[in-house]
C-alpha positions as CSV (number, residue, x, y, z in Angstrom):
1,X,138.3,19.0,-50.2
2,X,136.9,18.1,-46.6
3,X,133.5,20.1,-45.7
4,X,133.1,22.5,-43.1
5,X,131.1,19.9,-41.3
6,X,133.7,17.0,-41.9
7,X,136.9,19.7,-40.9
8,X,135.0,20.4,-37.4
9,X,134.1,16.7,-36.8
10,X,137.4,15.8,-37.5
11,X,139.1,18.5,-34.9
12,X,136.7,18.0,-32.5
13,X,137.0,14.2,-32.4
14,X,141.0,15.3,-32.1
15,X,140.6,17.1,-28.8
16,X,138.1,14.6,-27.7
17,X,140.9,12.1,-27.8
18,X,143.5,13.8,-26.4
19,X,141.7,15.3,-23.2
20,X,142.0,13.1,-20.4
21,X,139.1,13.9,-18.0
22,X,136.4,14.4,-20.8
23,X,136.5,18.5,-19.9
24,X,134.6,20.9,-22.4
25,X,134.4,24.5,-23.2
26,X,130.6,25.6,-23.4
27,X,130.2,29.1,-25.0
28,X,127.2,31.0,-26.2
29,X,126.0,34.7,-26.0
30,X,123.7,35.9,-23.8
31,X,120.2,38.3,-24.7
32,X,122.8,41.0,-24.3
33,X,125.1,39.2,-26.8
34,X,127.7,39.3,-24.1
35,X,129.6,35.9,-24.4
36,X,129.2,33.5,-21.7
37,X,130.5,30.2,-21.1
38,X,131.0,27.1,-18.5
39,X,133.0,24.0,-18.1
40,X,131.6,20.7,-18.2
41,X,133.5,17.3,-17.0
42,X,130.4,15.4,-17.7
43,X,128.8,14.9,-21.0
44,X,127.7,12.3,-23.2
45,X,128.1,12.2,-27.1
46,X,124.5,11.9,-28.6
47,X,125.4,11.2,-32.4
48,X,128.0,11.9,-34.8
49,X,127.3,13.2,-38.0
50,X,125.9,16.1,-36.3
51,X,128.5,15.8,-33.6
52,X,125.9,16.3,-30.3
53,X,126.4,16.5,-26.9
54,X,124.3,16.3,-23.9
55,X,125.8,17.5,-21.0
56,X,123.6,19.1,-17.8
57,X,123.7,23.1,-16.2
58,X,122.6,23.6,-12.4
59,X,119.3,25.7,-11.7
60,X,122.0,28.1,-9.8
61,X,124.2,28.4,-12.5
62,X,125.1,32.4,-13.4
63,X,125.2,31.4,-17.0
64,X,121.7,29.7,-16.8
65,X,119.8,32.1,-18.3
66,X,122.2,32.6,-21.3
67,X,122.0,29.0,-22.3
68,X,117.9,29.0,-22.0
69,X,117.2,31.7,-24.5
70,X,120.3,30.8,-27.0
71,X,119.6,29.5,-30.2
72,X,122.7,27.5,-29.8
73,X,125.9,27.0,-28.1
């Protein structure tokens, strides 16, 4: 039986495959926990096993602030 941690890599290198442009779905909650999310065509895979991204958020962004005080996304 495949680990929670193996299941998600595995689905998540899935999608990664079969998008085209490289466009992901950020989601997180804000202080309020009212969800809030962006989309991101540019990002870099940072390691695997955790699988990390590093992908960038403009200054002006409305979901800025959500993303600075989340524990994680």
């Amino acid at each position: 039986m495949f680990s929670f941690v193996a299941q998600a890599f595995f689905w998540f290198e899935c999608l990664r495959s079969e998008l085209a442009q490289g466009v992901i779905l950020l989601q997180t909650d804000d202080p309020a926990a009212r969800p809030s999310g962006i989309t991101a065509n540019s990002y870099s895979s940072v390691s695997l096993p955790p699988p990390l991204l590093s992908w960038n958020i403009a200054k002006v962004s409305n979901s800025l602030h959500a993303y600075l005080a989340a524990e994680y996304f």
